[in-house]
C-alpha positions as CSV (number, residue, x, y, z in Angstrom):
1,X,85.6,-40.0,-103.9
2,X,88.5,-42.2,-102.8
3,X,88.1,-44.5,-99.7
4,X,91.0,-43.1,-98.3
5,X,89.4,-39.5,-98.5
6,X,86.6,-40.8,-96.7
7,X,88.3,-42.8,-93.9
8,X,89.6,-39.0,-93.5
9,X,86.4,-37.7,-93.4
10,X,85.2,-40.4,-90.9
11,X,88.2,-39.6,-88.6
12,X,87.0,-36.0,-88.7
13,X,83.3,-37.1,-87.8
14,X,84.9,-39.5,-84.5
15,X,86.6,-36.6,-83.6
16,X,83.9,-34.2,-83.6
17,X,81.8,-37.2,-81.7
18,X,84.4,-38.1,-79.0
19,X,82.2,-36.7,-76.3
20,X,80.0,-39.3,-77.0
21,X,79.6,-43.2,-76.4
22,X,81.0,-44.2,-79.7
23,X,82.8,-46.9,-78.0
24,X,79.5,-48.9,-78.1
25,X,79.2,-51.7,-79.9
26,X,76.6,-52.9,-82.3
27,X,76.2,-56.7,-83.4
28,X,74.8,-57.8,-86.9
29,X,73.5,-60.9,-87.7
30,X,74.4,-61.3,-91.4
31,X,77.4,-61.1,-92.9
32,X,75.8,-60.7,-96.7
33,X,75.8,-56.9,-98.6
34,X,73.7,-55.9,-96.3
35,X,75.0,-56.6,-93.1
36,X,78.6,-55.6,-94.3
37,X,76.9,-51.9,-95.6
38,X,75.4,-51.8,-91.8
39,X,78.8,-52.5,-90.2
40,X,80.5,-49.9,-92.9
41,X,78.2,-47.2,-92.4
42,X,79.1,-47.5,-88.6
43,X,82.9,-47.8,-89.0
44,X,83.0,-44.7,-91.0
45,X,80.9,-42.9,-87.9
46,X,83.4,-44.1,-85.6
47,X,81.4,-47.5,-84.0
48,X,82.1,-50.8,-83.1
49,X,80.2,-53.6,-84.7
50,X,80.9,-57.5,-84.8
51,X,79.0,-59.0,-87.7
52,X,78.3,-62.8,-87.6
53,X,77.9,-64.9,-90.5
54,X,76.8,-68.3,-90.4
55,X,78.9,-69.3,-93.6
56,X,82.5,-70.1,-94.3
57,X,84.0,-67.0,-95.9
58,X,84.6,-69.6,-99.1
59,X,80.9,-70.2,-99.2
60,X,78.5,-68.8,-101.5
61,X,74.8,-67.3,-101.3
62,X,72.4,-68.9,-103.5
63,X,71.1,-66.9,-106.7
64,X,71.1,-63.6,-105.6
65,X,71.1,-59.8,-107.2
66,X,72.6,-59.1,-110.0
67,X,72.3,-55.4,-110.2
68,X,73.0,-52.4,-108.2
69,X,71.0,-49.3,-108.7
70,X,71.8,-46.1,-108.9
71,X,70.4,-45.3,-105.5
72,X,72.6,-48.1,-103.9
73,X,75.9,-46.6,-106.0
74,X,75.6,-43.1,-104.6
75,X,75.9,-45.0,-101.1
76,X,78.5,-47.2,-102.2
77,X,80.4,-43.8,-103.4
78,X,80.1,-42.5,-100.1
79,X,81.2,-45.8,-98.7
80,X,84.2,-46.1,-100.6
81,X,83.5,-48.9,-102.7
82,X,81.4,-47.8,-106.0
83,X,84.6,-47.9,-107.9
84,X,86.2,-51.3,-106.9
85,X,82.7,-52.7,-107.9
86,X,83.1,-51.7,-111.2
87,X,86.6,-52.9,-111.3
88,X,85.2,-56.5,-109.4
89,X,83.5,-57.0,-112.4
90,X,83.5,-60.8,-113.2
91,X,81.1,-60.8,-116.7
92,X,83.2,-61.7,-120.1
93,X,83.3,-58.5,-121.7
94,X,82.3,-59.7,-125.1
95,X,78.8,-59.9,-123.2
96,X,77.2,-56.6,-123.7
97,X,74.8,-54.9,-121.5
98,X,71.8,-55.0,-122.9
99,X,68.4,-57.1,-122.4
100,X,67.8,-59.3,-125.2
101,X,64.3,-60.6,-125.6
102,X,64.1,-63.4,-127.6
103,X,62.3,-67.2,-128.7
104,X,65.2,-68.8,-128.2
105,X,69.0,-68.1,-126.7
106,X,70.2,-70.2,-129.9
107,X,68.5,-69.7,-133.6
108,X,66.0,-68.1,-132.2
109,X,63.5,-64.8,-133.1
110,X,65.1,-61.1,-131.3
111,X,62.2,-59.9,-129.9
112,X,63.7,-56.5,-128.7
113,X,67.2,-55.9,-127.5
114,X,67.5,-53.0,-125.2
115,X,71.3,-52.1,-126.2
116,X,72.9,-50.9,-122.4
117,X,69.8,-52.2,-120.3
118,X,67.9,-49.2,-120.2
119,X,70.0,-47.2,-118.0
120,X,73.3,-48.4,-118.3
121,X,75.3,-44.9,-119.3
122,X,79.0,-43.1,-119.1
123,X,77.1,-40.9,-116.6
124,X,73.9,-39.3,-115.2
125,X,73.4,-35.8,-114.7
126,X,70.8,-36.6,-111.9
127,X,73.0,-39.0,-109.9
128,X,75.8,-39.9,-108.9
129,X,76.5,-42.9,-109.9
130,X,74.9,-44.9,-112.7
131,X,73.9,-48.7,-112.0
132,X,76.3,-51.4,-112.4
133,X,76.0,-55.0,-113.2
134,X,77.7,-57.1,-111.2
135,X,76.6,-60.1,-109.2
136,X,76.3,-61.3,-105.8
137,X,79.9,-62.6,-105.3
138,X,81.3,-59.9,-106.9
139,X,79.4,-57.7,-104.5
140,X,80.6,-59.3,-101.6
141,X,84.0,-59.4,-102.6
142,X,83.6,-55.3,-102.5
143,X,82.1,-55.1,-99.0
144,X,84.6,-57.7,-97.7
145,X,87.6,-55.9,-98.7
146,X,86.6,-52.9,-97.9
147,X,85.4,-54.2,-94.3
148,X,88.8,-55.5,-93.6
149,X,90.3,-51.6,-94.2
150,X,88.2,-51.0,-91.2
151,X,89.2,-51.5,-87.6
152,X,86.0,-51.1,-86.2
153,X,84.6,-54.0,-87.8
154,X,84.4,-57.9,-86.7
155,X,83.7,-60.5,-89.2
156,X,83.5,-63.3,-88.2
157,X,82.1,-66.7,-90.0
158,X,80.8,-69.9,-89.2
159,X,78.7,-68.1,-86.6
160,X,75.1,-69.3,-86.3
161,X,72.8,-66.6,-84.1
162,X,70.7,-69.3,-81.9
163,X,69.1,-66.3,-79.7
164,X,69.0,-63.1,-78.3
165,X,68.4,-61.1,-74.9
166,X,67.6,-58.0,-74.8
167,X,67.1,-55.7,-71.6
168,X,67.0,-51.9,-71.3
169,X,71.2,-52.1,-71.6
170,X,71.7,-54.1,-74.8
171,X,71.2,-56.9,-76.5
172,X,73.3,-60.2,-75.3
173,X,73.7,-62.5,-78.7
174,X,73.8,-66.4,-78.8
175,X,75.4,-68.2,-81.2
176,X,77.2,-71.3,-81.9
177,X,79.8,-72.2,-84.1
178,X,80.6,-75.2,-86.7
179,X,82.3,-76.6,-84.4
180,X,79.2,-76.7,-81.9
181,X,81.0,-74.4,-79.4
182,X,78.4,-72.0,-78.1
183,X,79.2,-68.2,-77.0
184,X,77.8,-65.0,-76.3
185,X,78.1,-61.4,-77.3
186,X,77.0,-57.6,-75.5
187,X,76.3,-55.0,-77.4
188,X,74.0,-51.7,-77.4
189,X,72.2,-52.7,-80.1
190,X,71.3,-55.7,-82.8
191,X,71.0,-55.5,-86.8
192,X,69.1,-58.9,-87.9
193,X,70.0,-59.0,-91.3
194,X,70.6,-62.3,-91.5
195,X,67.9,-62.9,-94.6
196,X,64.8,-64.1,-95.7
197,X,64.6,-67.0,-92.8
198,X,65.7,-64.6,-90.2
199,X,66.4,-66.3,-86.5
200,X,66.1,-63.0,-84.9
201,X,62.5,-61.7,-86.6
202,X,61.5,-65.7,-85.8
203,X,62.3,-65.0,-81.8
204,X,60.8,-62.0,-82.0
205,X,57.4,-63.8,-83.2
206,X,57.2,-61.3,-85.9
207,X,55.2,-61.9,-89.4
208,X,55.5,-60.7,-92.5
209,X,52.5,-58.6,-94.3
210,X,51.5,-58.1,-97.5
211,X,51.2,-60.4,-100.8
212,X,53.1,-64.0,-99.7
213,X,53.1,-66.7,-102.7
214,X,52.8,-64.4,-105.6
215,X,54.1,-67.1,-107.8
216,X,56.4,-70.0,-107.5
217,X,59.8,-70.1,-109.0
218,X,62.9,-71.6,-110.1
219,X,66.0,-71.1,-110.1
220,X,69.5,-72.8,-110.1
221,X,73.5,-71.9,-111.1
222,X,74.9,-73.2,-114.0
223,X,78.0,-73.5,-115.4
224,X,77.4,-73.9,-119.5
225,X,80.8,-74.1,-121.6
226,X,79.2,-73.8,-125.3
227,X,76.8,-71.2,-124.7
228,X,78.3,-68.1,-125.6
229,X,79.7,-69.3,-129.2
230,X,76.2,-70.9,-129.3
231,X,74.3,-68.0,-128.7
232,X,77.0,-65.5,-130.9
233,X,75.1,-65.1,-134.3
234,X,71.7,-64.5,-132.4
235,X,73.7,-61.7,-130.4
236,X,76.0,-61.9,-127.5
237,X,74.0,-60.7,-124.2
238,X,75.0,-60.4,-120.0
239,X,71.0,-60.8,-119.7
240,X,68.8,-63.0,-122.1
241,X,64.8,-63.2,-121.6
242,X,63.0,-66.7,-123.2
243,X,59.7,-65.6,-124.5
244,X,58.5,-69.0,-126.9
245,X,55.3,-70.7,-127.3
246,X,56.2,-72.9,-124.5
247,X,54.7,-70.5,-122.4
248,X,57.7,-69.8,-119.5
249,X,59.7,-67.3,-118.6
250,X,63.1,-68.5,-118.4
251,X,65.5,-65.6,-117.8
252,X,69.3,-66.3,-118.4
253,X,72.4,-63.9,-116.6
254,X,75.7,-64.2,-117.1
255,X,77.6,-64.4,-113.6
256,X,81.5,-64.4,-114.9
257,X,83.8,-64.8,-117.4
258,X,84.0,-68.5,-117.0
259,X,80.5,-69.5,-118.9
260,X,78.6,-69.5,-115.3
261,X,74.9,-68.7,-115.6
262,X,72.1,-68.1,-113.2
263,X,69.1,-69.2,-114.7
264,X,65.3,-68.2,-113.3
265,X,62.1,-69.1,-114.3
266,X,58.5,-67.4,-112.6
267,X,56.3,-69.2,-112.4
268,X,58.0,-72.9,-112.3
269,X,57.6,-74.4,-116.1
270,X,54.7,-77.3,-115.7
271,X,56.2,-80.5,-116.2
272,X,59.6,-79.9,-114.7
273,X,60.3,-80.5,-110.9
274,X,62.3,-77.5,-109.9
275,X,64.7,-79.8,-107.6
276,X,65.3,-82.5,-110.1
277,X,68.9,-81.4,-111.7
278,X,67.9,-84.1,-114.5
279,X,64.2,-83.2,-115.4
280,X,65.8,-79.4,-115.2
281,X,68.4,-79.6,-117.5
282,X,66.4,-81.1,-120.2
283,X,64.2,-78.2,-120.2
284,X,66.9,-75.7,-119.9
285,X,68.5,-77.3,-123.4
286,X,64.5,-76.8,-125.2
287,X,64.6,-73.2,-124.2
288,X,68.2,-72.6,-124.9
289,X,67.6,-74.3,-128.7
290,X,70.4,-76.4,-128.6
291,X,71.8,-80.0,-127.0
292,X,74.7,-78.6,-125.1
293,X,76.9,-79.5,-122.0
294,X,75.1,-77.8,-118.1
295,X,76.8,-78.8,-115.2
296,X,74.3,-77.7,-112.1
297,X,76.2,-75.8,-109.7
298,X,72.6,-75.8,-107.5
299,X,69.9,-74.7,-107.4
300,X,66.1,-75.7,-107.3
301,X,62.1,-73.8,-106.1
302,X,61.7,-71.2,-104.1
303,X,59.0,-69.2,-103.6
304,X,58.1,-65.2,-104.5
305,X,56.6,-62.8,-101.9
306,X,55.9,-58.8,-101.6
307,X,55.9,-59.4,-97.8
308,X,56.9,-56.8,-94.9
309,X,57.5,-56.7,-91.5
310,X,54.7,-54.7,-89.6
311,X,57.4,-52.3,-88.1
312,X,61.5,-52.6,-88.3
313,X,62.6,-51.5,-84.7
314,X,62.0,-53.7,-81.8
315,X,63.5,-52.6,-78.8
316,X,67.2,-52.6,-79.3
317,X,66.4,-55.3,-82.3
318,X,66.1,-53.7,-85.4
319,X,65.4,-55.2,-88.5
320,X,67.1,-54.9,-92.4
321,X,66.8,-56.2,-95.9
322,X,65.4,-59.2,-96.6
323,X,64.8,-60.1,-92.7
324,X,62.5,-56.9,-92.8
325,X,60.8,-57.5,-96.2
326,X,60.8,-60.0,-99.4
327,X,60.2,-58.7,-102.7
328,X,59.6,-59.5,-106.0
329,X,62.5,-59.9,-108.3
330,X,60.6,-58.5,-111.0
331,X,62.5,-54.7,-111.0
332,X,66.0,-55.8,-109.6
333,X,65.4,-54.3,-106.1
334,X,66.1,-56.7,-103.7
335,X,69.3,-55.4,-102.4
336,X,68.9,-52.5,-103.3
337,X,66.0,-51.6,-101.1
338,X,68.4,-53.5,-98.1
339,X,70.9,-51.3,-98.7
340,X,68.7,-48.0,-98.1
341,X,67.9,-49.9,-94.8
342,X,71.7,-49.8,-93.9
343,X,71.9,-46.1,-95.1
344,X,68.8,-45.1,-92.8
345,X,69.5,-47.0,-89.7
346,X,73.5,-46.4,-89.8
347,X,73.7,-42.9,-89.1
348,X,70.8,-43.0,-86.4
349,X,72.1,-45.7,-84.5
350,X,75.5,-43.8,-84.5
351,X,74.0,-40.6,-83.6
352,X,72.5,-42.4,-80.0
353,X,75.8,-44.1,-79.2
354,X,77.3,-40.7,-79.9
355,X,74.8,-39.1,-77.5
356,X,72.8,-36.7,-79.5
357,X,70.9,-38.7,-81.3
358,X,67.2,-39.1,-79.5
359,X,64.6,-41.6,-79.0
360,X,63.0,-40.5,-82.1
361,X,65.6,-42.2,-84.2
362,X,65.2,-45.4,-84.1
363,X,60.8,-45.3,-84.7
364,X,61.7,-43.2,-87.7
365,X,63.8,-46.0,-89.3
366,X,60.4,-48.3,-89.2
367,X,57.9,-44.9,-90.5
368,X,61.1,-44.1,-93.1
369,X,62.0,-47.5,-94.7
370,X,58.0,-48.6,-94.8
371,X,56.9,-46.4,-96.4
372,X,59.3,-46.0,-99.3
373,X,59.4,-50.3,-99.4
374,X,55.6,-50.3,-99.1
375,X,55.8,-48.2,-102.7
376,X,58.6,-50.3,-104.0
377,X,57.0,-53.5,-103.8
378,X,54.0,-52.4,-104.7
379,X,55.6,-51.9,-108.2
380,X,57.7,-55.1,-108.4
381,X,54.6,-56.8,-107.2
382,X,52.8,-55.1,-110.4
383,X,55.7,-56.4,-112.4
384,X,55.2,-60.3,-111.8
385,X,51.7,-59.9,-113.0
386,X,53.3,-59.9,-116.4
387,X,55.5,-62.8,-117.3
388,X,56.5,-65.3,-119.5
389,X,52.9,-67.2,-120.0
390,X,51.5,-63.7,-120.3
391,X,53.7,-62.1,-122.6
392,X,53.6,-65.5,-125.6
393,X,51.7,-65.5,-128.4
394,X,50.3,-68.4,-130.0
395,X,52.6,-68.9,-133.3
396,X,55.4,-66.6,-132.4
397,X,57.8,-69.3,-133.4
398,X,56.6,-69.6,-137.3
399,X,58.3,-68.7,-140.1
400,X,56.1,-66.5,-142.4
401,X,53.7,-63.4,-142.3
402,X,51.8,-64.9,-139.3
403,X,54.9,-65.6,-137.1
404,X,55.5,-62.0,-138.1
405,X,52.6,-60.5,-136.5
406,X,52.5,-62.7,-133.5
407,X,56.3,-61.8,-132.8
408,X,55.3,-57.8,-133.7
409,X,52.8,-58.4,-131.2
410,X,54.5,-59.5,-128.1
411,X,57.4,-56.8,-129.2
412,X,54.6,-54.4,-128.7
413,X,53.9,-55.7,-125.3
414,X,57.4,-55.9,-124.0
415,X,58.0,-51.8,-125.2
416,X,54.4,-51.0,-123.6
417,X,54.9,-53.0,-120.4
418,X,57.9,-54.6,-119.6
419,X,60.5,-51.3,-120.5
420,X,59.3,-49.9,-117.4
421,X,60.1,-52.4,-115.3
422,X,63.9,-51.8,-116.1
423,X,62.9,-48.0,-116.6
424,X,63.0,-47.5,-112.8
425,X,64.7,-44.1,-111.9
426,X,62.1,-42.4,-110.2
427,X,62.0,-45.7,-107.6
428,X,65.3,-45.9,-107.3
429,X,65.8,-41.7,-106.9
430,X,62.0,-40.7,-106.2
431,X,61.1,-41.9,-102.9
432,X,60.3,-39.9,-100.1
433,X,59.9,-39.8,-96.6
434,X,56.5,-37.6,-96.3
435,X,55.4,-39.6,-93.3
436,X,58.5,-39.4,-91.1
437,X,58.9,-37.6,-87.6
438,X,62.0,-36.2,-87.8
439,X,61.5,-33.7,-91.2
440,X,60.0,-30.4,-91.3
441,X,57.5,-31.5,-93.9
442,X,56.2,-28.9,-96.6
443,X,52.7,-29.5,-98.4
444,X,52.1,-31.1,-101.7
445,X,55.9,-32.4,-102.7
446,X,56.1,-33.2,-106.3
447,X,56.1,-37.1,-107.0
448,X,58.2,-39.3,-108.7
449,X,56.5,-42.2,-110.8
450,X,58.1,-45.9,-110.6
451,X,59.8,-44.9,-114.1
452,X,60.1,-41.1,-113.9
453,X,62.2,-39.2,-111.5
454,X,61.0,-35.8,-110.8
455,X,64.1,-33.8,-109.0
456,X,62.8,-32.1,-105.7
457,X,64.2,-30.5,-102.3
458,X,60.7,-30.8,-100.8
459,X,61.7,-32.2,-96.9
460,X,61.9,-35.8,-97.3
461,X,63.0,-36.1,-100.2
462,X,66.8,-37.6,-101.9
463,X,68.8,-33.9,-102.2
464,X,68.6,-33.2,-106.3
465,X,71.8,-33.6,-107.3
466,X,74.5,-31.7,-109.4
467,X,78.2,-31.9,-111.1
468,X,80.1,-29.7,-109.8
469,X,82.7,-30.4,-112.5
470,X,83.4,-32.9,-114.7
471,X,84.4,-35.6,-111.5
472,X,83.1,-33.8,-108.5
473,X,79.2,-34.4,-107.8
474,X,77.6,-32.3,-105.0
475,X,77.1,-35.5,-102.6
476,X,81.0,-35.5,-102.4
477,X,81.2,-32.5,-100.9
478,X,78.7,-32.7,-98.0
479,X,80.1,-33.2,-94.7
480,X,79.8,-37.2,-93.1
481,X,76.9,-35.9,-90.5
482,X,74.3,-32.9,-91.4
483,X,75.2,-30.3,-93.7
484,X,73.4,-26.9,-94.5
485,X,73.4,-25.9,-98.0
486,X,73.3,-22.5,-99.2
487,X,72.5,-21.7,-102.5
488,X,72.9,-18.0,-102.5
489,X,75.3,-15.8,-101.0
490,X,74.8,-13.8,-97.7
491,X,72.7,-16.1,-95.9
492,X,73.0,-15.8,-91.9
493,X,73.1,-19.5,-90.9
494,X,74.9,-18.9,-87.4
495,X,71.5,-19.5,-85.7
496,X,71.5,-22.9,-87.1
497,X,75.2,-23.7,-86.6
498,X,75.1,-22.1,-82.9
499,X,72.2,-24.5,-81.7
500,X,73.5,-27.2,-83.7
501,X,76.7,-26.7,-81.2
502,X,74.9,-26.3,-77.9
503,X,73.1,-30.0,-78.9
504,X,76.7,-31.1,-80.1
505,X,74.9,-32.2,-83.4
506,X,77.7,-32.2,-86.1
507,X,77.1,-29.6,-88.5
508,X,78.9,-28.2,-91.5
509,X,77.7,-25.4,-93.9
510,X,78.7,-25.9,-97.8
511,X,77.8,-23.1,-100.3
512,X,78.6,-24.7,-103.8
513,X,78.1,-21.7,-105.6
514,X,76.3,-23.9,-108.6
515,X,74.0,-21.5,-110.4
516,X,71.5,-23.5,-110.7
517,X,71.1,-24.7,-106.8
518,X,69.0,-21.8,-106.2
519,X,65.8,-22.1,-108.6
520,X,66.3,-26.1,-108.7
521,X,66.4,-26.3,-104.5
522,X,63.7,-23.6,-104.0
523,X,64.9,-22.1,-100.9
524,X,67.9,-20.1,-100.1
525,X,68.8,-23.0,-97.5
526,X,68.5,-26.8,-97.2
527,X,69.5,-28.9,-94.5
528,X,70.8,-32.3,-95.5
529,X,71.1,-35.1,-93.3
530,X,73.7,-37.8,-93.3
531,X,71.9,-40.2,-95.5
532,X,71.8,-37.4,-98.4
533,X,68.0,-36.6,-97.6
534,X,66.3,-33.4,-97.3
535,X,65.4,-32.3,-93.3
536,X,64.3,-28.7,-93.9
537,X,64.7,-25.9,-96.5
538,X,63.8,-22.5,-96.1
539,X,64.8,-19.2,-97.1
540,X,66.2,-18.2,-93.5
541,X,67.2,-19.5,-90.6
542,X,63.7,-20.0,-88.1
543,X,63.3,-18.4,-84.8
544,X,63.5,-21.7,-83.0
545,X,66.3,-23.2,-84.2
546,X,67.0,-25.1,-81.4
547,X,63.5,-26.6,-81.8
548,X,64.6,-27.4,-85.7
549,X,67.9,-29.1,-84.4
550,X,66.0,-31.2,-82.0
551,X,63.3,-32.0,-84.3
552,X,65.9,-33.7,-87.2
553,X,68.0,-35.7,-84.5
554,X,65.0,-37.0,-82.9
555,X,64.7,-34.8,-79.6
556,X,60.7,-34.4,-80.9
């Protein structure tokens, strides 16, 4: 969908909402992906935000994601922007896709190479989008351009957040510039997502729970001009991972077109101090196999956690991505779970400036996003058990019949273990929200595994999706607020639609006429809500319907 065709949309949705309080205005703190989605979702629901970053718009994160899941590109799609990621693309297209296991990036033994990843494909009959590899700047460069299309959105950089007040009436934000001018902002609400060291959660005096100091890592930026003509008769990869008889874990991505790396070890190698560019670089060139040129562009240890906050919403302070939670690296979700925080909270933040939304909302942004993170990191956290040291075989580098069966041997582990750590649909697509307050839950919903995505309408759950033709999925044509599906013809819904009017709850009812909706949606109706997840099903419209209507917009 173009972004222009959902700007329209959005216009439609302010309209419908003008009743309401929509000239509110919500401040994030974080100007990263995931305070940009935050801001974006808002826009597009027709409110205010001023987002404050503490960088200069021409500075950079350190290492960050370098992969969107699917999950993430069916938002971006609605967002207007899965497109123009694919287009900010920066990787030299000579690099292919795929994960390349191997001794060494330069003479040495393929382990496995995963041609396309695992689920890199033209297209998904499941989703909407497929994933995309792209890194951190190009990500940003997406949500920046897009954010200056919208009015409704404030960026502003060089901003520091120093404090917060918050009374029944907002939230007053404190923050000083570069320049070490102080000020202040009012708005209804405040987004922290300004990241793992968050000033907000630390005034709040909130600590994270779960597994901190799973391992220690490394990790550092590097720009390397011989390596790809080095590394072209082993096999050109975007994603290279070291297993030798060094025993670490070294992990090489491609970040551009212009021989720039990010490099990542977990654990830390021994004998290397992860801040010392010099005692670094000589143990990037062993693993690599070869004495070339590595200029550090930074880098150095941090630490890995599966860590959570013990609830997201505070007051009027609500929490997102990696100020709410840390994860592992080990399954690419990091963003990815930050920007289902942006998708959750947007629309119910919108829906109580708007005045229908009720006080339900925001509690079931903490219930929602816990307990699908709490499953997510769980996984990751499973992942890091098995790296590098783990995974190396004494001998693996030998030439002969024993090399052989040494290298055979960790080839083995990597297609028993480590496949389904980038085998990840059913976390990415699977999760449900069984435990939230504002769905009309049904007993015993199928469930997804971490690798496996089983489809399912069960309330709570991501709406299965469809093609309606060979461009057109389903999710395109559901309305920017709630939207009742039927899947057979002759339904009565004006029950639904007549108390969704008296609560001035934006509704639309779709019938997409796919022959399939019936059997694979189990009910004759489904009622979707804004963030493309499952409310209630049934085959007719309940007596109360009033009570339904208040239930999914948080009057409960």
């Amino acid at each position: 969908m173009s972004a222009a065709s959902n700007d329209a949309r959005a216009a439609s949705s302010r309209d419908a909402a003008s009743a309401g309080r929509s000239e509110e205005l919500v401040i994030v703190a974080g100007g990263g992906p995931i305070g940009m989605a935050v801001a974006i979702d808002l826009a597009l629901r027709g409110v205010r935000t001023v987002v404050l970053e503490s960088r200069f718009a021409d500075e950079s994160f350190g290492p960050r994601t370098n992969q969107t899941n699917s999950r993430s590109m069916e938002h971006f799609r609605r967002w207007g922007i899965a497109d123009r990621l694919r287009s900010n693309d920066p990787i030299d297209p000579e690099l292919k896709r795929d994960v390349r296991f191997t001794t060494r990036v330069v003479g040495g033994y393929t382990l496995a190479n995963l041609e396309g990843g695992v689920e890199w494909a033209a297209r998904f009959p499941f989703a909407a989008e497929t994933p995309e590899w792209a890194p951190n700047p190009a990500i940003e460069k997406t949500f920046r351009d897009r954010v200056a299309e919208l009015d409704l959105i404030d960026l502003r950089f060089g901003i520091e957040v120093t404090g917060f007040i918050q009374t029944d009436d907002g939230v007053t934000v404190e923050f000083v510039d570069r320049d070490g001018t102080t000020g202040s902002v009012h708005g209804a609400f405040l987004v922290a997502a300004d990241g793992s060291r968050s000033t907000v959660r630390r005034q709040l005096g909130v600590k994270l729970e779960g597994l901190p100091n799973l391992v220690t890592a490394m990790a550092w930026h590097v720009h390397a001009p011989a390596l790809k003509e080095l590394a072209r008769p082993t096999g050109l990869s975007a994603f290279y991972w070291l297993i030798n008889e060094d025993r670490t874990g070294l992990i090489v991505f491609a970040q551009d077109s212009e021989d720039t790396y990010l490099f990542f070890d977990a654990p830390a190698p021994a004998g290397v101090d992860p801040d010392d560019w010099t005692s670094v670089r000589d143990y990037y060139v062993a693993q690599i196999g070869a004495d070339l040129e590595l200029e550090s562009l930074g880098g150095g240890q941090l630490m890995v956690h599966s860590v959570m906050a013990p609830r997201y919403d505070y007051g009027r302070v609500l929490l997102a991505g990696d100020a709410a939670h840390l994860i592992s690296p080990y399954g690419g979700f990091g963003m990815n779970i930050g920007i289902g925080d942006a998708a959750d909270i947007g629309w119910k933040l919108a829906a109580i400036l708007q005045g229908w939304g009720g006080d339900a909302l925001i509690p079931s942004y903490s219930v929602e996003r816990r307990e699908a993170e709490t499953w997510i990191l769980d996984v990751c956290a499973k992942n890091t058990s098995l790296i590098g040291p783990t995974m190396t075989r004494d001998h693996m580098e030998q030439e002969g019949p024993i090399g052989e069966a040494a290298r055979n041997e960790v080839t083995a582990l990597i297609f028993e273990k480590k496949v389904s750590e980038l085998k990840s649909m059913g976390a990415q697509l699977g999760y449900q929200y069984n435990e939230s307050p504002i769905v009309v839950h049904q007993p015993d919903p199928p469930q997804s595994t971490a690798g496996d995505y089983i489809p399912t309408a069960s309330p709570g759950s991501r709406l299965p999706h469809v093609w309606l033709d060979e461009t057109t999925s389903l999710y395109d044509r559901l309305g920017p607020w709630f939207t009742l599906i039927t899947t057979v013809d002759g339904v009565d819904t004006s029950g639904l639609e007549a108390a969704a009017r008296d609560r001035g709850v934006p509704l639309e009812v779709y019938a997409p006429g796919h022959p399939d909706l019936a059997e694979m949606y189990e009910a004759k109706l489904v009622l979707v809500r804004p963030d493309q997840h499952v409310a209630w099903r049934g085959d007719a419209v309940p007596e109360d319907a009033e009570g339904l209507i208040d239930l999914v917009r948080g009057h409960v």
